[in-house]
C-alpha positions in Angstrom: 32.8 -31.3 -32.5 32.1 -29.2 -35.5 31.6 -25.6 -35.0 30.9 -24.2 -38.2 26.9 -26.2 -38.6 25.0 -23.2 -39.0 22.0 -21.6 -36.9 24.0 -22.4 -33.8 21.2 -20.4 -31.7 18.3 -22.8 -32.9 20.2 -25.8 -32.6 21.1 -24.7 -28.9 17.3 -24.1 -28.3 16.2 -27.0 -29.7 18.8 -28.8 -27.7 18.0 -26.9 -24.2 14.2 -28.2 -24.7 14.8 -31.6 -25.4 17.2 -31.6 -22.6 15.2 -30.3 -19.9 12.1 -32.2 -20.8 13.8 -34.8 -20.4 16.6 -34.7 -18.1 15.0 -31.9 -16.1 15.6 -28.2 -15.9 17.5 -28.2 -12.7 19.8 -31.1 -13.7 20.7 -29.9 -17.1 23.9 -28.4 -17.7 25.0 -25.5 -20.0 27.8 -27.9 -21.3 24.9 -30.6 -22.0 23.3 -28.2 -23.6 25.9 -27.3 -26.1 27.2 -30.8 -26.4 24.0 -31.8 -27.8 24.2 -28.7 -30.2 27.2 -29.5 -31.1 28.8 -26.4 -30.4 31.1 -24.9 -27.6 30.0 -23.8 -24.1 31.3 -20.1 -25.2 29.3 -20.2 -28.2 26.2 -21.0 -25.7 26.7 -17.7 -23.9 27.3 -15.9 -27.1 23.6 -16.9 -27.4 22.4 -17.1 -24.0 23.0 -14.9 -20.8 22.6 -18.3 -18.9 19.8 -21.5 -19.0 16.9 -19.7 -18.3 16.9 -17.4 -20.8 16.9 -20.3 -23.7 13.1 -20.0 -22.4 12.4 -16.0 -22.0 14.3 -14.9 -24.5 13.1 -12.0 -26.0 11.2 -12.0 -28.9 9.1 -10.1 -31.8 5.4 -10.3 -29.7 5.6 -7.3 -27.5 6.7 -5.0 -30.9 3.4 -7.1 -32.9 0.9 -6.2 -30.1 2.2 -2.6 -29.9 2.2 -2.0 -33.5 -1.4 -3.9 -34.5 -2.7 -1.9 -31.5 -0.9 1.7 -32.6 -2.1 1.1 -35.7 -6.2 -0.3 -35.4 -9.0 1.4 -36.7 -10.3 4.5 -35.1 -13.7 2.7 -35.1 -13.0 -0.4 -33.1 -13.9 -1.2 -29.6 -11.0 -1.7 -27.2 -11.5 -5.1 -27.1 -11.8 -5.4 -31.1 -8.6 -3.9 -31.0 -6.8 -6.7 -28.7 -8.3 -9.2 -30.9 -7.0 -7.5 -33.8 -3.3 -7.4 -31.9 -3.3 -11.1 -30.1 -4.5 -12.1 -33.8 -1.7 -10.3 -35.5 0.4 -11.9 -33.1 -0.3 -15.7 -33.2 1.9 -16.1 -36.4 4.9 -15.4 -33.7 3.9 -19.1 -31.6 2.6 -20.9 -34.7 5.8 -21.0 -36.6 7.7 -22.7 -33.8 4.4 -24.4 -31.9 6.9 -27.6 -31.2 9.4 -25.7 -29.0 6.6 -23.5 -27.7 4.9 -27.1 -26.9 8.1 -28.3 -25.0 8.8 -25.0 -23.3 5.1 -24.6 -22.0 5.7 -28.9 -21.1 9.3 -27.3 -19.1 7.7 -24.3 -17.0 4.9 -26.0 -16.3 7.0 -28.6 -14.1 9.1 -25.8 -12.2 6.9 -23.3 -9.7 10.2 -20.9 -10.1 9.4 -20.5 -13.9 5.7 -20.2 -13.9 6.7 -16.2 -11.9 8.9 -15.9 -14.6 5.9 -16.6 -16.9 4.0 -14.3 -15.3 6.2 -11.9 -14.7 6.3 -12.3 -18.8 2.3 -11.3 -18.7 2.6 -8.9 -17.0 4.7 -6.9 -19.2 2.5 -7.8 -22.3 -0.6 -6.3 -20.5 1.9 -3.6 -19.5 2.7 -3.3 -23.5 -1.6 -3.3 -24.4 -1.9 -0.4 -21.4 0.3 1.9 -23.1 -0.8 1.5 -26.1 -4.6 1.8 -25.9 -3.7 5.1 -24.0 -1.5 6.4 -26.8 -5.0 5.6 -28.8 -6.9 8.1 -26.1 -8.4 5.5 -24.0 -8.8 6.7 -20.2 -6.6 4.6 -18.2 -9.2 2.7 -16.5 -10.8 1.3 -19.7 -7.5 0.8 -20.8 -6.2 -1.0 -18.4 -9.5 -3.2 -18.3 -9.3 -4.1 -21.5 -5.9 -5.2 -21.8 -5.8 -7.1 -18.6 -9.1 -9.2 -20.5 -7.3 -9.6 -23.2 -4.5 -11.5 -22.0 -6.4 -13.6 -19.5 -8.2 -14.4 -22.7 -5.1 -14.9 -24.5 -3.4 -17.0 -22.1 -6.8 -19.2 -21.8 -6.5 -19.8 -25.5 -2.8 -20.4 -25.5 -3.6 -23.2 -22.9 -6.2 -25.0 -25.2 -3.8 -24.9 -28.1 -0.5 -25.7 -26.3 -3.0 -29.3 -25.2 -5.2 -29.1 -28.0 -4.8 -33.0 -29.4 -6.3 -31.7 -33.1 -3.5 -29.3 -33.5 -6.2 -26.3 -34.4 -4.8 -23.0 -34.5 -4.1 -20.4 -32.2 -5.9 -18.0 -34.1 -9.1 -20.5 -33.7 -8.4 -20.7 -30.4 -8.2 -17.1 -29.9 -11.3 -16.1 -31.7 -13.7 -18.9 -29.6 -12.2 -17.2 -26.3 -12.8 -13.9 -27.1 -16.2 -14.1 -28.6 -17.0 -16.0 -24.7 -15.7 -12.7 -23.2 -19.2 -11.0 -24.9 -20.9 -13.7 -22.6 -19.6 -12.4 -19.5 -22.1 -10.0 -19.0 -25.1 -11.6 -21.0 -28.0 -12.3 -18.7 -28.0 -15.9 -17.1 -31.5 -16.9 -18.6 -30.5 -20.7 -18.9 -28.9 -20.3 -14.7 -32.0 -18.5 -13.5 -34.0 -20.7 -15.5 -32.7 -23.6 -13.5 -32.5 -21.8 -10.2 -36.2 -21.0 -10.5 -37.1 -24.5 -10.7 -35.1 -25.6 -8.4 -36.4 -23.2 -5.9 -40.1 -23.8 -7.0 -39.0 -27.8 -6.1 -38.0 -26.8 -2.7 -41.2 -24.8 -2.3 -43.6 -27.7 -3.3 -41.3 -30.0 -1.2 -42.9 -31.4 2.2 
């Protein structure tokens, strides 16, 4: 077994996610792990606290998001601003989408790590919060818009993760935000069509 291969953290990652999409999370084994690395089960936990945190290991997004937010025009609307931040921060997925891919593919088939996940959500509307009060926001609208923000982001994360033309986050991001301006556009097309429908019932025997 060689042990001097270098990025020894990558290669474990890359091994953990092939592992446990295939094998399983539960059945894999820190010494499968490494053994498919190629490197020693002491050199995993040089790396790793333990198997779970190959996939919530921490990483560069919650310092993007705090630092596009911090750093936003004066002039933007709190939700321009958490576009301008999740936008910043799509950059930190894109560059490894495969492993992202297989990760999402690993907690989606284990209940225990989807509360990890959002657990993991939690913290980055947590991260938003702070930082839109730091800008002056009141805590309400602050805490509004960050929680919209990261339902929107995790919508658009979904499409791309599954997204068979391999578009961008950043497209993705940008389509789901602009439908947040929907949310409270009249419904002319649904009254429309409730109107009619009612009329029907009206003119029915």
């Amino acid at each position: 077994m060689s042990r001097w291969k270098p990025d020894a953290r990558g290669r474990l990652e890359k091994a953990a996610m092939e592992l446990y999409n295939d094998k399983g999370f539960d059945a894999t084994t820190v010494a499968e792990i490494a053994a498919r690395a190629e490197v020693t089960e002491r050199t995993f936990y040089r790396h790793f606290a333990d198997k779970r945190e190959v996939l919530f290991q921490p990483n560069a997004l919650v310092d993007v998001l705090a630092h596009a937010t911090e750093t936003a025009a004066d002039s933007l609307a709190p939700l321009e601003v958490i576009a301008r931040a999740l936008t910043e921060a799509a950059p930190v997925f894109e560059e490894r989408a495969e492993l992202v891919r297989q990760r999402q593919a690993v907690i989606a088939a284990n209940p225990e790590l989807q509360e990890r996940e959002l657990a993991k959500h939690a913290s980055l509307v947590s991260t938003l919060d702070r930082a839109l009060r730091e800008r002056g926001l009141d805590p309400t609208t602050a805490t509004l818009a960050a929680e919209i923000g990261i339902a929107a982001f995790k919508v658009a994360f979904g499409r791309w993760v599954g997204d068979p033309d391999r578009r961008t986050l950043v497209q993705h991001l940008r389509e789901t935000l602009d439908a947040t301006g929907h949310l409270t556009a009249p419904a002319e097309h649904s009254a429309t069509t409730d109107d009619a429908s009612f009329q029907g019932r009206e003119d029915a025997p």
